[in-house]
MIDOSE-1310 file (N, C-alpha, C; in nm, 2 decimals, decimal comma, always signed):
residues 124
xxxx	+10,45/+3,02/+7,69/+10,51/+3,09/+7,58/+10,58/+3,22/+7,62; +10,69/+3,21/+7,58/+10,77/+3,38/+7,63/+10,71/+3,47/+7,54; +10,74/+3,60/+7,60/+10,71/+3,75/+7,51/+10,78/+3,73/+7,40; +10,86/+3,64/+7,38/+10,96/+3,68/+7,24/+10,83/+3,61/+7,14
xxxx	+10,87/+3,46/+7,16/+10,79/+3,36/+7,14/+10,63/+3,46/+7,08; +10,59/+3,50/+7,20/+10,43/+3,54/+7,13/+10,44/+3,65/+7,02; +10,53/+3,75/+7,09/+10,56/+3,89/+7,01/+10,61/+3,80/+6,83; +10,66/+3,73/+6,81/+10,76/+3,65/+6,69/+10,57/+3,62/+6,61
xxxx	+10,51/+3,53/+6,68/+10,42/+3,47/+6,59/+10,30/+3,58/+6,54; +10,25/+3,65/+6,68/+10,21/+3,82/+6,59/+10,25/+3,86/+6,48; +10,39/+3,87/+6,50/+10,47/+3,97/+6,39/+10,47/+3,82/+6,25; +10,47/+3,76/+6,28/+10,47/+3,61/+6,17/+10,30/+3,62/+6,10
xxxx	+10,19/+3,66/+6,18/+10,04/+3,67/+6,13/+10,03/+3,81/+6,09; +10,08/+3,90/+6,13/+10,06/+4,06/+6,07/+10,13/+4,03/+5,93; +10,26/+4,01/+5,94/+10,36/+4,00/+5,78/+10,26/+3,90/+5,68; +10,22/+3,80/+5,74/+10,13/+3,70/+5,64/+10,01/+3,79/+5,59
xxxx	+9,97/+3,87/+5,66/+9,81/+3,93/+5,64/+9,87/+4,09/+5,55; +9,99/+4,12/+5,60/+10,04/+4,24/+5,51/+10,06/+4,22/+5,38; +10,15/+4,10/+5,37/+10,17/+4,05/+5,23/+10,02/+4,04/+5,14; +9,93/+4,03/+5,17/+9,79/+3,97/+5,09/+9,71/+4,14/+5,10
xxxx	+9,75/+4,22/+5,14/+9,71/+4,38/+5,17/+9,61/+4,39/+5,26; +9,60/+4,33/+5,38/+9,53/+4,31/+5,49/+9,52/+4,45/+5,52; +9,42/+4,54/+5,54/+9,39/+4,71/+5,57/+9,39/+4,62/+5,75; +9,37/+4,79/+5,82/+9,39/+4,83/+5,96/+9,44/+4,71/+6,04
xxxx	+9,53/+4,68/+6,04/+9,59/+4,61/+6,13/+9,62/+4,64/+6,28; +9,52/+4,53/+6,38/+9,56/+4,55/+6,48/+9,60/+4,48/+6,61; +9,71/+4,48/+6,70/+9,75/+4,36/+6,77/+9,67/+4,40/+6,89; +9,63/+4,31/+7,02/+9,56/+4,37/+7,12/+9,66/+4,22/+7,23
xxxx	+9,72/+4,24/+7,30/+9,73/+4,20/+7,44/+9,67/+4,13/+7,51; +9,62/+4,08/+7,55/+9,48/+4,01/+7,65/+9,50/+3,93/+7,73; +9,63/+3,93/+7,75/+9,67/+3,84/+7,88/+9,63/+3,86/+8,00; +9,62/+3,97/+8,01/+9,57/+4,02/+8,16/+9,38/+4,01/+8,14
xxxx	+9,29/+3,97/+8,02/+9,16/+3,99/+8,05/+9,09/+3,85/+8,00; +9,18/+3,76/+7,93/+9,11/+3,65/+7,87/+9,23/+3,54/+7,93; +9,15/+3,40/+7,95/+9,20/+3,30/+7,98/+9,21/+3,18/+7,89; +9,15/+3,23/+7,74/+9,16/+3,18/+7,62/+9,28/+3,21/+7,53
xxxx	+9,33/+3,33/+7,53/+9,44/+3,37/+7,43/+9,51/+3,47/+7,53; +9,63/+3,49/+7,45/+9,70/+3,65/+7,50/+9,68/+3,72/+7,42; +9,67/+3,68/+7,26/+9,72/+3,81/+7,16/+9,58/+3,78/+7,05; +9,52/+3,89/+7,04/+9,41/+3,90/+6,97/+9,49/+3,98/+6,85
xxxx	+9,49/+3,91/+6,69/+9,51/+4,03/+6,56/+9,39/+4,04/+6,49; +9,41/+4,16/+6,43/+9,22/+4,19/+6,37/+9,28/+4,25/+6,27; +9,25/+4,25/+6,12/+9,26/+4,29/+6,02/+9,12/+4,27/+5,92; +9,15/+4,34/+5,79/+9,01/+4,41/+5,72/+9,09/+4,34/+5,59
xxxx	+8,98/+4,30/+5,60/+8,97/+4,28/+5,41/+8,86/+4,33/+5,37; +8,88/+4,34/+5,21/+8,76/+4,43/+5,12/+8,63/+4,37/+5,02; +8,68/+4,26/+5,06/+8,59/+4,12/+4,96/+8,56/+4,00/+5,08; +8,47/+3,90/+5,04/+8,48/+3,76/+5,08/+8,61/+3,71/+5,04
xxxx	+8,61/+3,73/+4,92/+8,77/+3,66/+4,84/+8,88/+3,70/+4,91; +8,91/+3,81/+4,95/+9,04/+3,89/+5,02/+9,02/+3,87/+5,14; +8,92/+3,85/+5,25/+8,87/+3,83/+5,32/+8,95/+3,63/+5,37; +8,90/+3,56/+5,27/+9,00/+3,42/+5,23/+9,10/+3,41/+5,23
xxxx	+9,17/+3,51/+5,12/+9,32/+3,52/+5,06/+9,38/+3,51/+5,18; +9,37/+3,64/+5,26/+9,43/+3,71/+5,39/+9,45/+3,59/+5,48; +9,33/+3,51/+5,51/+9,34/+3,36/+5,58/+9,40/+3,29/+5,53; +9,41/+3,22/+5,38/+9,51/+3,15/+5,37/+9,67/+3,20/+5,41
xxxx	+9,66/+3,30/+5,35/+9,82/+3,28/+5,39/+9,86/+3,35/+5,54; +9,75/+3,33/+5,61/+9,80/+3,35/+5,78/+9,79/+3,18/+5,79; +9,74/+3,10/+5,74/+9,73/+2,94/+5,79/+9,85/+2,92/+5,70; +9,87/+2,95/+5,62/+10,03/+2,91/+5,53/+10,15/+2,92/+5,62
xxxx	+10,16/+3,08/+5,70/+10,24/+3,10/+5,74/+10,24/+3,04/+5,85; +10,17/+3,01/+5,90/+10,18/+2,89/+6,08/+10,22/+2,78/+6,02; +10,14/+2,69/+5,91/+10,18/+2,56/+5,88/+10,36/+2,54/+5,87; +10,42/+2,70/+5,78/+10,55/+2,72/+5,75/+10,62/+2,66/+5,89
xxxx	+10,58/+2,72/+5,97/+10,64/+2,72/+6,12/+10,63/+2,65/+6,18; +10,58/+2,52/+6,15/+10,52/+2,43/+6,22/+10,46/+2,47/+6,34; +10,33/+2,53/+6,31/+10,25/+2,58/+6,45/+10,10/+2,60/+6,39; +10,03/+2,48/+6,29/+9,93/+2,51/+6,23/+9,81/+2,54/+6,32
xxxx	+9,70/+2,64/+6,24/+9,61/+2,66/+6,32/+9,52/+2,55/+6,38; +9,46/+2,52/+6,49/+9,39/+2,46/+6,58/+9,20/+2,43/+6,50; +9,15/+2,57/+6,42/+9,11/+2,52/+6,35/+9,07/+2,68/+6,31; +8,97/+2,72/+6,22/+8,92/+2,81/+6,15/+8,78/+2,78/+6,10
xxxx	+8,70/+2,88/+6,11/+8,55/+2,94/+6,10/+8,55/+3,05/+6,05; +8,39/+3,02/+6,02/+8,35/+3,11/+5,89/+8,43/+3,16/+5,76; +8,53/+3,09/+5,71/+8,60/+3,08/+5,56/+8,50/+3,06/+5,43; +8,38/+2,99/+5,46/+8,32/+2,97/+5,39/+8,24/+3,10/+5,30
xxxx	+8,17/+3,16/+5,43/+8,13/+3,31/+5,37/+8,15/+3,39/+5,35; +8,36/+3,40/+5,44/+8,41/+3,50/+5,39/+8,39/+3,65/+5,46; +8,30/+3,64/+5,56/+8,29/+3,79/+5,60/+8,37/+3,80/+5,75; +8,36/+3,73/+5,80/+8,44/+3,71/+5,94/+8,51/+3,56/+5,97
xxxx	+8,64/+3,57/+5,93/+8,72/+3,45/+5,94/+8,81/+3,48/+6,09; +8,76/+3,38/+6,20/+8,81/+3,37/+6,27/+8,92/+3,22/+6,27; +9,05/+3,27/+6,30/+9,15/+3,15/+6,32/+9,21/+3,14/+6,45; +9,22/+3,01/+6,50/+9,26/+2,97/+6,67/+9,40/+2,91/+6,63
xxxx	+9,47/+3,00/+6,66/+9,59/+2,98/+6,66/+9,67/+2,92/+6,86; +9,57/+2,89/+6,93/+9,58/+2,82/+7,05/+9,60/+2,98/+7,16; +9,68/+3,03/+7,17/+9,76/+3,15/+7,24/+9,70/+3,28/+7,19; +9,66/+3,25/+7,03/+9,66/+3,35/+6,96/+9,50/+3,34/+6,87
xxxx	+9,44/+3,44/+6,92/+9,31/+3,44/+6,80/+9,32/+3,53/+6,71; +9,29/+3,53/+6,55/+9,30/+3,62/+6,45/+9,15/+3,63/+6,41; +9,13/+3,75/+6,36/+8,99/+3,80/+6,30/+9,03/+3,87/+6,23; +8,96/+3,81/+6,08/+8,97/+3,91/+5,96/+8,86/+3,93/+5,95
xxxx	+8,79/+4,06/+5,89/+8,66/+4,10/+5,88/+8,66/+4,15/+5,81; +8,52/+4,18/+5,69/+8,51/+4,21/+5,58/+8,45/+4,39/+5,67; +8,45/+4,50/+5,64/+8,46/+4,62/+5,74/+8,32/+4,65/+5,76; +8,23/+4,65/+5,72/+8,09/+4,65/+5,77/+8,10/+4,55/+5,91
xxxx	+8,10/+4,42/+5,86/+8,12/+4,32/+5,98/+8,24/+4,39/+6,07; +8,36/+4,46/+6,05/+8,43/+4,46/+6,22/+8,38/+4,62/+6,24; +8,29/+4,71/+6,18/+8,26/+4,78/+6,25/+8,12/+4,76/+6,32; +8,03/+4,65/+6,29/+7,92/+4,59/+6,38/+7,99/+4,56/+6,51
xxxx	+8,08/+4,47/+6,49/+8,16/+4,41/+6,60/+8,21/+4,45/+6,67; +8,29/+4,56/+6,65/+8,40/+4,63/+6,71/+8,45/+4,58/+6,82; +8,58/+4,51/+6,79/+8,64/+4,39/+6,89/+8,71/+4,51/+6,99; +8,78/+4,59/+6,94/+8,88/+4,72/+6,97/+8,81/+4,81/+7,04
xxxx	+8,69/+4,83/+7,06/+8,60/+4,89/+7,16/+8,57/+4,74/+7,27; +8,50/+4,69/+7,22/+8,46/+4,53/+7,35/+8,61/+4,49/+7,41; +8,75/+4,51/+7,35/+8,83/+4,46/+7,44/+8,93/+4,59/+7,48; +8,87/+4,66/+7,45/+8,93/+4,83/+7,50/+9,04/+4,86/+7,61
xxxx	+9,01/+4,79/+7,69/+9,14/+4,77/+7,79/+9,24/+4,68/+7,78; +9,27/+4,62/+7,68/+9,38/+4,55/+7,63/+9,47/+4,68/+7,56; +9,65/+4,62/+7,59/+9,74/+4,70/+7,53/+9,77/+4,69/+7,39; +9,77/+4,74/+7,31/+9,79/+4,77/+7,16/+9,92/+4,70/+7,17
xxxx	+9,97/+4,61/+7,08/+10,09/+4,57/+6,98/+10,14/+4,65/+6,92; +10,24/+4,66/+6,89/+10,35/+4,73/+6,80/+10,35/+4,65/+6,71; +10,26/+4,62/+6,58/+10,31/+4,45/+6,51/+10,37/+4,54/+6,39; +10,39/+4,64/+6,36/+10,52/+4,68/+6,26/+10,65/+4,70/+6,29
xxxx	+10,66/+4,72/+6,46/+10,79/+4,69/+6,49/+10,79/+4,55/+6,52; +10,71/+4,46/+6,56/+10,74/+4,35/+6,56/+10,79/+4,23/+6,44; +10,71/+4,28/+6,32/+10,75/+4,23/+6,21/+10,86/+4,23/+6,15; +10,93/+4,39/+6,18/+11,07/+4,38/+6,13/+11,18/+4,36/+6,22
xxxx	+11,10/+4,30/+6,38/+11,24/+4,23/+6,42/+11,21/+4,09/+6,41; +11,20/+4,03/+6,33/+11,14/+3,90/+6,28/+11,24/+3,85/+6,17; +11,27/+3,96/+6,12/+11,37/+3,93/+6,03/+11,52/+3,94/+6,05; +11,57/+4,05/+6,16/+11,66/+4,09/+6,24/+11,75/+3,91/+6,31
């Protein structure tokens, strides 16, 4: 997958998770430390339910693209929905759960995303 290619589908999961009011948004890099993904996104929801919402329409938005997710866990409970987007892992966390977790400290040496500048050259 090229940089455009990955940078495009980020900016395609942040705008899906913006639109549904996905709080702290964040893109992390990982090509250089995982041999599972390049691009880890992490966003906060405030409910189980928003916690869902946010997930549907990040799996809406891939299906759109024909690039649906590979599969998805924990939807059921709602507190930590992780989605395998193949290249790309997303974690929505309900904020008690991603500050237990703290993905953004455990993968700390990954480069931050620009996914607000990425989102609006998406539409460009």
């Amino acid at each position: 997958m090229s940089d455009l290619d990955r940078i495009a589908k980020a900016a395609l999961i942040a705008e899906a998770a913006q639109e549904r009011k996905a709080d702290d948004l964040v893109g992390l890099d990982v090509r250089k430390l995982s041999s599972f993904a390049d691009t880890f996104i992490i966003a906060t929801g405030t409910s189980d339910r928003h916690v869902r919402s946010v997930a549907d329409a990040v799996e809406a938005a891939l299906k759109d693209r024909g690039d649906p997710p590979m599969g998805i866990e924990g939807y059921d409970e709602g507190r930590w929905v992780l989605i395998d987007c193949a290249d790309t892992i997303v974690h929505i966390f309900q904020q008690e759960v991603r500050d237990h977790y703290d993905l953004e400290r455990l993968w700390s040496d990954a480069p931050a995303l620009e996914l607000a500048a990425a989102s609006r050259s998406v539409g460009t």
